[in-house]
matplotlib code that plots the C-alpha trace (Angstrom):
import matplotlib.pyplot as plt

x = [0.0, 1.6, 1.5, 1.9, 3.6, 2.9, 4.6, 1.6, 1.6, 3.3, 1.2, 1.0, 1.7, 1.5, -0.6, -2.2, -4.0, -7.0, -6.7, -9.1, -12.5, -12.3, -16.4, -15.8, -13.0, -15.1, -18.1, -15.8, -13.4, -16.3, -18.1, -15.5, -16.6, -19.6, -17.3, -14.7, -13.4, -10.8, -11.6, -9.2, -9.1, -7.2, -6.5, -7.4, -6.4, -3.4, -4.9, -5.8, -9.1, -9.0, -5.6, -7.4, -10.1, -7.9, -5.8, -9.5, -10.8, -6.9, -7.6, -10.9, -8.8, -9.4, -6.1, -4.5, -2.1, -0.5, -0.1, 1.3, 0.4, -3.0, -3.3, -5.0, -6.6, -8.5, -9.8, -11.9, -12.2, -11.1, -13.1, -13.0, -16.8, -15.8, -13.6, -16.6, -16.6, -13.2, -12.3, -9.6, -11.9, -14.1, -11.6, -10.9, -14.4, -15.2, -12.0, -13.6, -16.5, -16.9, -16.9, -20.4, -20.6, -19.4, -22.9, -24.5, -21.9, -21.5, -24.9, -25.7, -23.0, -22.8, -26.5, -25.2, -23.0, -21.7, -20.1, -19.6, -20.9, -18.5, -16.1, -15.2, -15.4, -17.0, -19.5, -22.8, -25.3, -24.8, -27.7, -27.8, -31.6, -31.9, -29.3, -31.1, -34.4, -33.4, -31.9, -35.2, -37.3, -35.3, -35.9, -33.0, -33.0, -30.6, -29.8, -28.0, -25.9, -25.7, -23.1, -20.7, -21.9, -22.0, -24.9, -25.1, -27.7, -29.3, -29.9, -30.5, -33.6, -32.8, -36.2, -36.9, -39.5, -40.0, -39.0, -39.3, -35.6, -36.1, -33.3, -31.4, -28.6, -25.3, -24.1, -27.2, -27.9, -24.8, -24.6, -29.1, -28.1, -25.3, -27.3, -30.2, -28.2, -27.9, -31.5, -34.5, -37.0, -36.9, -36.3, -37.2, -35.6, -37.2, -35.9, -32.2, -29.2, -28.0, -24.6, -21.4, -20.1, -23.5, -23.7, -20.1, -21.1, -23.9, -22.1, -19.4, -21.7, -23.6, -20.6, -20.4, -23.5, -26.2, -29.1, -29.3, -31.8, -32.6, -28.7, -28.6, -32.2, -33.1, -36.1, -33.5, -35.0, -32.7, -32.9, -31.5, -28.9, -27.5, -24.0, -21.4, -18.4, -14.7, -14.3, -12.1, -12.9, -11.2, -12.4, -13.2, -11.6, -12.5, -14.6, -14.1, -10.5, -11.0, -13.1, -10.8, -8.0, -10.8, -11.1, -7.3, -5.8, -8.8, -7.7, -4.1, -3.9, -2.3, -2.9, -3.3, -4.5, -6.6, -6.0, -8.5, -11.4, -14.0, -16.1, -19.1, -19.5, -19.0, -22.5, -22.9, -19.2, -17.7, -21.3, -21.0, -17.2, -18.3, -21.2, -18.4, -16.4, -13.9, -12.8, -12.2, -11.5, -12.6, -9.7, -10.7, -11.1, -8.6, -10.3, -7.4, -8.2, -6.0, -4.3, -7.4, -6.3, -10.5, -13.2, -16.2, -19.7, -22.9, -26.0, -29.5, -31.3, -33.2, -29.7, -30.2, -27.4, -26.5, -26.6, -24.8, -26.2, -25.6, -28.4, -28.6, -27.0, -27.2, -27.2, -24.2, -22.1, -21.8, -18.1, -17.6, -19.1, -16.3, -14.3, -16.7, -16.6, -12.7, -12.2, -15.4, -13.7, -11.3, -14.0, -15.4, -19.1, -21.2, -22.6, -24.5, -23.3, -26.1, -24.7, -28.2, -27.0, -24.4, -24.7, -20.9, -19.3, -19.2, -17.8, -14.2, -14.9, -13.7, -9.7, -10.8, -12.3, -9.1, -6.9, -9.0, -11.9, -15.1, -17.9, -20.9, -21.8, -26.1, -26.3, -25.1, -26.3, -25.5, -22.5, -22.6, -19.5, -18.0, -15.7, -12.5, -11.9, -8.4, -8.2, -7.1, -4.9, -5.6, -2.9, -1.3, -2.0, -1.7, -4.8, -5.9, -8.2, -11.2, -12.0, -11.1, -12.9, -12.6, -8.7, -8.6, -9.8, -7.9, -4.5, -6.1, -6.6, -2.7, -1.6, -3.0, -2.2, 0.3, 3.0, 3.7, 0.4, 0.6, -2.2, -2.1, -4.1, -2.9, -4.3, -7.7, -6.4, -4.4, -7.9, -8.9, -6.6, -3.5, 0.0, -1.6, 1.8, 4.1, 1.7, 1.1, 4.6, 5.2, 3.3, 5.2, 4.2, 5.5, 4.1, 6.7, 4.9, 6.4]
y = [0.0, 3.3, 6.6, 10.0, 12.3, 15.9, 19.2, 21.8, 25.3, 25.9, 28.1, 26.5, 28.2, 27.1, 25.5, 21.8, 20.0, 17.8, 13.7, 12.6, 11.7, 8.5, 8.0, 8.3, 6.3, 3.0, 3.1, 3.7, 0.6, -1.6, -0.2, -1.5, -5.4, -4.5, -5.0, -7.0, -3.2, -1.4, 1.2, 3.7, 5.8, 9.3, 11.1, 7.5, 8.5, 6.2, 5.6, 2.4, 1.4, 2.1, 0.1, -2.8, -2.6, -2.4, -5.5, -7.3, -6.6, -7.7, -11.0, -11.7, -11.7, -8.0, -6.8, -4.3, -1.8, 0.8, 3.5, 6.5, 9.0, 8.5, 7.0, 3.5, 0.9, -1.9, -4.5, -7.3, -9.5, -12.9, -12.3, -15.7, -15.4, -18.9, -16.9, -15.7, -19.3, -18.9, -17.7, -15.7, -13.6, -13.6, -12.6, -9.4, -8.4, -8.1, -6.1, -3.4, -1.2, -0.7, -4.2, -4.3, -2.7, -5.5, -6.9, -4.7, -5.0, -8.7, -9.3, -7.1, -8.9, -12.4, -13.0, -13.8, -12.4, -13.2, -11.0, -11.1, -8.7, -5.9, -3.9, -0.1, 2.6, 1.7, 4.5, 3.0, 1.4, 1.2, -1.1, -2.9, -3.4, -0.6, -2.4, -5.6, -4.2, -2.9, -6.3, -7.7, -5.1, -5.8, -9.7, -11.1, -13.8, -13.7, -15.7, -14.6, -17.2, -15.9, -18.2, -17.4, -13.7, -14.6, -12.6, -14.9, -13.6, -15.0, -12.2, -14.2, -12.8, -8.8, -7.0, -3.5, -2.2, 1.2, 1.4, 4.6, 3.7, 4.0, 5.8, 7.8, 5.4, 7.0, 3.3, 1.8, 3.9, 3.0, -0.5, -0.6, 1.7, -0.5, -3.7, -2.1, -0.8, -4.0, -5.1, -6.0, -3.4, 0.1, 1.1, 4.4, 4.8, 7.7, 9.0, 8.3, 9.6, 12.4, 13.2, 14.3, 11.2, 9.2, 11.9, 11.1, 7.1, 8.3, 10.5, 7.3, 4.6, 6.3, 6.8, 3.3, 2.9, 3.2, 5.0, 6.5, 9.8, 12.5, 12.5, 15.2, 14.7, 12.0, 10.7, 8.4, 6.3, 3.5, 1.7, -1.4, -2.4, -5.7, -5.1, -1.8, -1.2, 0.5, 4.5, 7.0, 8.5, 11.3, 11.3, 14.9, 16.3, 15.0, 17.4, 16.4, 16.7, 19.9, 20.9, 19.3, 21.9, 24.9, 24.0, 22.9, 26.8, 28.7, 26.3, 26.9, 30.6, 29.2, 31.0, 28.3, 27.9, 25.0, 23.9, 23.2, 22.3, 22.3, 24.4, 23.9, 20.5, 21.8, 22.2, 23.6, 23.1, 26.9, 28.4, 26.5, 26.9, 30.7, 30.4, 29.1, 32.6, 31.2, 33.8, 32.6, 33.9, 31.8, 32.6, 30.8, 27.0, 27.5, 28.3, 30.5, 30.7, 33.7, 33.4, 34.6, 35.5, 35.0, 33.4, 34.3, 31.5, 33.1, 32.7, 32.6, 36.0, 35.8, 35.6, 32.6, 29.6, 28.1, 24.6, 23.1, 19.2, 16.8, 16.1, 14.5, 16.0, 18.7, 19.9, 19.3, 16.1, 14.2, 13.3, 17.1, 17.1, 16.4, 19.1, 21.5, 20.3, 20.7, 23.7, 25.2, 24.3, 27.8, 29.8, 32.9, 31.7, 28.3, 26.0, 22.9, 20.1, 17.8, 13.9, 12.9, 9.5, 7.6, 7.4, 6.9, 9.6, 12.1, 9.8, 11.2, 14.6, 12.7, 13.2, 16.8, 17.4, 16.0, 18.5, 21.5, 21.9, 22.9, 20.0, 19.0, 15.7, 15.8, 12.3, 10.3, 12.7, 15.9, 18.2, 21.9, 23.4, 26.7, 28.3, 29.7, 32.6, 30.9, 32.4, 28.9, 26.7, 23.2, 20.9, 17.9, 14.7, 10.6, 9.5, 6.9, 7.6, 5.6, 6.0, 7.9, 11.2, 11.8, 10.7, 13.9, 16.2, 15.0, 15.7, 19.1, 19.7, 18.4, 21.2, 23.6, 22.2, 23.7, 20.4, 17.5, 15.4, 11.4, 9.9, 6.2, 4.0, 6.2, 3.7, 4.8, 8.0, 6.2, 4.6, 8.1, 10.9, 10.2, 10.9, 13.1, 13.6, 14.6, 16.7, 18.8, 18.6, 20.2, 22.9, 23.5, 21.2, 19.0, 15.5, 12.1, 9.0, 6.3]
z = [0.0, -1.2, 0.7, 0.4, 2.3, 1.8, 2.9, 2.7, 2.9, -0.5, -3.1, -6.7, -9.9, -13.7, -15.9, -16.3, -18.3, -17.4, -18.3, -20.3, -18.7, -16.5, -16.3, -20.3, -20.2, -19.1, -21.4, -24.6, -23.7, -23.1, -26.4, -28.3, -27.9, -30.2, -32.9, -35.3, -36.7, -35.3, -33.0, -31.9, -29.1, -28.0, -24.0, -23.1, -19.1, -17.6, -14.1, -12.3, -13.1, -17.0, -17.3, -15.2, -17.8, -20.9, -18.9, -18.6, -22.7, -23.1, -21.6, -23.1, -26.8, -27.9, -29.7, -28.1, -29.8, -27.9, -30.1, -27.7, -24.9, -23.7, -27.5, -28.1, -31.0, -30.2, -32.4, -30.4, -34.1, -31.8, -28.5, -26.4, -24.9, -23.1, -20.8, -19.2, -17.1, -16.4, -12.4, -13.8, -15.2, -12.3, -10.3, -12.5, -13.3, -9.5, -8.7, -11.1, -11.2, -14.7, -15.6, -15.7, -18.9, -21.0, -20.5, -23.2, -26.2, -25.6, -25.4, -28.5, -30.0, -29.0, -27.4, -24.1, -20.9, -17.3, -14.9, -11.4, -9.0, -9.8, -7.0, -6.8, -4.8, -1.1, -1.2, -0.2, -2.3, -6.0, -7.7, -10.6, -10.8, -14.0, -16.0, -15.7, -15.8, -19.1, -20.4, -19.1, -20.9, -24.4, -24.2, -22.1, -19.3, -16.3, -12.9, -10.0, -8.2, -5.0, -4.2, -6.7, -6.8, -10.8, -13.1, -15.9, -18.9, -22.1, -25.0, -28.2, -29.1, -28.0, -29.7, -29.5, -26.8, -24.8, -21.1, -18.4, -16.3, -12.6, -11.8, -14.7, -13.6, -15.9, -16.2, -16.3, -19.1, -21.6, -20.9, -22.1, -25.5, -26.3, -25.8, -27.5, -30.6, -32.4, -31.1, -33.7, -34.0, -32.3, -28.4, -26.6, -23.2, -21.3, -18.1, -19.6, -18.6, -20.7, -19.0, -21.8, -21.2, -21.9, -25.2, -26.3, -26.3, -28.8, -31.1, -31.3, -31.8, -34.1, -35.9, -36.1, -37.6, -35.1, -35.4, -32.2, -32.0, -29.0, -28.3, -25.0, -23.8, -21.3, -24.2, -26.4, -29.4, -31.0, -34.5, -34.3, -36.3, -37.9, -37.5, -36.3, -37.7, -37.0, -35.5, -34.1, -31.2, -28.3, -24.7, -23.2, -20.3, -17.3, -15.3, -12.3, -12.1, -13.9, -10.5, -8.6, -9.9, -9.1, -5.4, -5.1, -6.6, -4.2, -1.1, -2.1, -2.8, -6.2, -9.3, -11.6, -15.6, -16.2, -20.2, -22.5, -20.5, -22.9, -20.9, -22.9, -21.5, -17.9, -17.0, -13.5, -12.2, -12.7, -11.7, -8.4, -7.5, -8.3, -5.3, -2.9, -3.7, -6.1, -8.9, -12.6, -15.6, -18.8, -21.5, -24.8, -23.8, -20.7, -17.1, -14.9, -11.5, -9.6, -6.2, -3.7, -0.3, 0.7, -0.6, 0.7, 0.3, -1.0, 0.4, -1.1, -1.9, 1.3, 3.3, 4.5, 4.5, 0.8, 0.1, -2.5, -3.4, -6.0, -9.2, -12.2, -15.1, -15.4, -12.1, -10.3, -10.8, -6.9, -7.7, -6.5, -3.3, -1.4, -2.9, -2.5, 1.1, 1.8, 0.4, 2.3, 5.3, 4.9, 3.1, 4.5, 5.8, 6.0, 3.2, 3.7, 1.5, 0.5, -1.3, -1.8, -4.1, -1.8, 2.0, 2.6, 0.8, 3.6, 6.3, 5.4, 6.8, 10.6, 8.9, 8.0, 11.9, 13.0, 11.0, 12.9, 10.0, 11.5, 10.7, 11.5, 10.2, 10.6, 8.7, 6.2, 3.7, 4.6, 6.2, 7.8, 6.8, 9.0, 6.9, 9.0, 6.6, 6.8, 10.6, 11.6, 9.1, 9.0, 10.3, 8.6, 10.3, 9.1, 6.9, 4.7, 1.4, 1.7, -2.2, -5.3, -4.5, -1.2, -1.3, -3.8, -1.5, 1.4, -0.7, -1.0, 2.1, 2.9, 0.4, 2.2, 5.6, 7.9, 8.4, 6.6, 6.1, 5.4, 2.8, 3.2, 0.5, -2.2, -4.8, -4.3, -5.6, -8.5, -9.5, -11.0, -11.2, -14.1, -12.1, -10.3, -7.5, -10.5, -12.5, -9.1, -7.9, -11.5, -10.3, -7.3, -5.0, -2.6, -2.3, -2.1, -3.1, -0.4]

ax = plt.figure().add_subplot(projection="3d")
ax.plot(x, y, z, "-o")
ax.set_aspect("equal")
plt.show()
């Protein structure tokens, strides 16, 4: 288990650029089962959980060519669908999150799928019933062994149909489109997901030959298709490391450019850093944040205490919560921080207590921040990052810490941000990866 160890205090200075989107990242690679062609891929981001899922299409006989930085092609001509029964792949599907959406190409493709019940981040919650609802919906079969913790599902006669998601699950979402692309007939999903990411899947696919319509909106209509053929395809930036780099210059003091952010994908994220005090200056595609000595939190027009929660796209993404939530620890006045999708995201704020932030945890669910108006420095302490997200805003917080701070579990943060200890050290800071 690697740590970090990090001297804070020091203001940053310079510019960086944003890996390409992890959340992106997952759907693409597993998008590129659906067919024999080629598919090549560009700011493909080199961090933990896309290299395990590039190491899992690997072993399931998809071609892989690495063709430079952040620069792949795929061609999954020779996939080995009998290494579904294998425990080797068990083994990896599990250890991975994003696993689960194989399921749609392979069933779209090959008329059947297994996957085990799929790891990640340990964050509370995190169903599967809309992807299998979906599958259900479009004709499939499936059986849970509880046992082996093994999903396995029969798609051979996919067909077309109209289905209102539960949840507009993000995942749930891609893995139903790519099963549905290739299905007979024609299928509307209402109450989809209509995140970037989910509207980048769409624009590729249908570049492949789907016929996907109501790309943006959360009403989607599919024609199916017979076959899908080879593409070319770039990732965006990832927006939340791109908010992670906001809240890290304000908490910092650091005056700090942002490259090519594509800030028209951004949604709510610069409106929001904005209500937390956070000055920005958009310069062509590049966000630069100057050093602020304050940052004072709004409140709402009646004066009363802002809250800041997480919605579906495209209100606020909930992968920025906890940085909201660090950096409003040395803002100038009090935010409520509502994570209304995962009950164990906020259970991290006991290191930030510890480091002299002022917290009050009312539930699972929600956080009162007191901002310190930087009156009182938090102080570095030894900690251990209980997932990818909140291990990002505890290395902010030991940036801006007085003392040396120790991160423990450092792979949580590997899982999601690309280098991230060089790229900031780069910058000016001071973090030694042990």
């Amino acid at each position: 288990m690697a740590s970090f160890v990090i001297e804070g205090g020091t203001k940053l200075n310079g510019e960086i650029t944003p890996q390409g989107a992890k959340n992106e990242a997952l759907q693409i690679l597993c998008a590129v089962l659906i067919t024999s062609e080629p598919v090549t891929l560009h700011k493909v981001p080199d961090i933990r959980d896309v290299n395990k899922l590039i190491e899992l299409l690997g072993a399931m006989g998809v071609e892989v060519q690495f063709l430079g930085v952040e620069s792949y092609r795929f061609c999954a001509k020779n996939v080995n669908i009998d290494y579904l029964e294998t425990e080797e792949f068990r083994t990896k599907a599990s250890s991975l999150r994003g696993s689960v959406m194989i399921l749609g190409p392979l069933l779209a493709r090959f008329g059947k799928a297994k996957i085990s019940k799929p790891g990640g981040d340990k964050i509370g919650r995190r169903r599967l019933d809309t992807h299998f609802i979906g599958f259900q919906k479009l004709g499939a079969r499936f059986l849970y062994e509880a046992e082996t913790g093994m999903y396995h599902i029969d798609a051979s006669q996919l067909k077309g149909t109209y289905m209102l998601l539960e949840e507009a699950s993000v995942t749930g979402t891609a893995n139903i489109l790519m099963a549905a692309v290739m299905a007979k007939g024609k299928t509307t999903i209402y109450n989809a997901a209509c995140e970037p990411y989910l509207q980048q899947l769409c624009a590729m696919l249908n570049r492949m030959g789907a016929k996907i319509t109501g790309v943006g909106s959360n009403l989607l209509h599919i024609e199916g298709v017979d076959s899908l053929g080879g593409t070319e395809h770039t990732m965006l930036p990832d927006m939340i490391e791109i908010g992670s780099f906001i809240g890290m210059a304000a908490m910092t003091q650091s005056e700090i450019t942002i490259k090519d952010c594509r800030i028209d994908q951004l949604g709510l994220i610069p409106d929001t850093f904005r209500k937390m005090g956070v000055q920005m200056e958009f310069r062509g595609d590049d966000i630069f944040v100057p050093g602020q000595d304050h940052y004072e939190i709004e409140t709402f027009i009646d004066g009363s205490i802002m809250t800041i929660s997480d919605a579906i796209w495209p209100g606020l993404t909930p992968d920025l919560l906890s940085i909201i939530l660090v950096m409003a620890t040395q803002a100038k006045g009090t935010v409520l921080v509502h994570q209304k999708m995962f009950e164990s995201r906020l259970f991290f704020v006991d290191k930030l207590i510890d480091m002299g932030a002022q917290i009050i945890l009312c539930d699972p669910h929600r956080a009162t921040i007191i901002g310190l108006n930087r009156q009182q420095k938090l102080k570095g302490i030894r900690m251990t990052s209980p997932d990818i997200r909140a291990g990002q805003a505890l290395l902010i917080a030991a940036l801006s810490a007085e003392g040396t701070s120790v991160i423990d579990n450092v792979e949580q943060i590997d899982r999601g941000y690309q280098h991230i200890d060089q790229r900031l050290n780069a910058l000016g800071a001071k973090i030694q990866r042990q």
